[in-house]
C-alpha positions in Angstrom: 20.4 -138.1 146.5 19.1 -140.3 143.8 20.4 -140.8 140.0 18.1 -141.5 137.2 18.8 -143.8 135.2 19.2 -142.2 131.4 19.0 -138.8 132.4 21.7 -136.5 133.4 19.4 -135.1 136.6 20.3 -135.1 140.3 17.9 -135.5 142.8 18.7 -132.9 146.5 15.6 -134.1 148.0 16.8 -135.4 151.4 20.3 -133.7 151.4 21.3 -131.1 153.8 22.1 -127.9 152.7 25.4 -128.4 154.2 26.1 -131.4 151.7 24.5 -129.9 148.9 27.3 -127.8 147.3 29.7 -130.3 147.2 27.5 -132.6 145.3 26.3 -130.3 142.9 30.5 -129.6 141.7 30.5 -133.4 141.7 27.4 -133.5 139.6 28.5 -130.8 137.3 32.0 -132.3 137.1 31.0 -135.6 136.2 28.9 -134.3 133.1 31.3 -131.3 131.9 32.0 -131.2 128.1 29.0 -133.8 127.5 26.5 -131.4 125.8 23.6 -132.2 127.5 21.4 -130.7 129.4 21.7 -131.1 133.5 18.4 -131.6 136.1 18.8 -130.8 138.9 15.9 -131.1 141.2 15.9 -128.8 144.4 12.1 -129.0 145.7 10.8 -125.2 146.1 13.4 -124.7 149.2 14.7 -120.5 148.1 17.9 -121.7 150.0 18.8 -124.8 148.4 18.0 -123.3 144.9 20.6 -120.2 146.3 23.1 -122.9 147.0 22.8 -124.4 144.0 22.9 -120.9 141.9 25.5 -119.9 143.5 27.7 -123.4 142.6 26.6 -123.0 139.6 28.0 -119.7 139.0 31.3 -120.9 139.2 31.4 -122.6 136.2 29.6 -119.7 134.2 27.1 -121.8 132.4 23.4 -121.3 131.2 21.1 -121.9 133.9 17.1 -121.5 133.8 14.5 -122.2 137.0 12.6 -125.5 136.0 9.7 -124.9 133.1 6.6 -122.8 133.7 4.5 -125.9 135.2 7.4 -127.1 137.5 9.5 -124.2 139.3 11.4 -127.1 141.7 14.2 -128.0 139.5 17.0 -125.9 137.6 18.0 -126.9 133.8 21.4 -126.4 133.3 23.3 -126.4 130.0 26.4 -127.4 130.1 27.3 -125.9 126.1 28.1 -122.7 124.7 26.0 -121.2 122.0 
């Protein structure tokens, strides 16, 4: 996992599946309330983008697949419109 400096993304490349749900909720915990919008980068793996979905889904908040040029990471915005 690696953290970018001035951006609120989250690298999975190189975690196991098996770690990845827990850091995701630490992720998403760390940047609640702060109105920004989330990275986070999953590769094109279908079952760590799943794992992340699915993590994400607890927390009921706006979530779109990467950007038309880039599928491998999932925006995530973490305010209510």
């Amino acid at each position: 996992m690696r953290a970018r400096e001035g951006k609120h993304s989250l690298d999975l490349h190189g975690v196991s599946h098996e770690e990845a749900g827990d850091i995701v909720h630490q992720f998403v915990n760390a940047h609640w309330h702060a109105n920004v919008e989330l990275h986070i980068i999953t590769g094109h793996s279908a079952r760590m983008k799943s794992i992340v979905r699915s993590v994400l889904k607890c927390y009921d908040l706006e979530v779109f697949e990467g950007d038309p040029r880039n599928s491998g990471y999932i925006r995530v915005q973490t305010w209510q419109e």
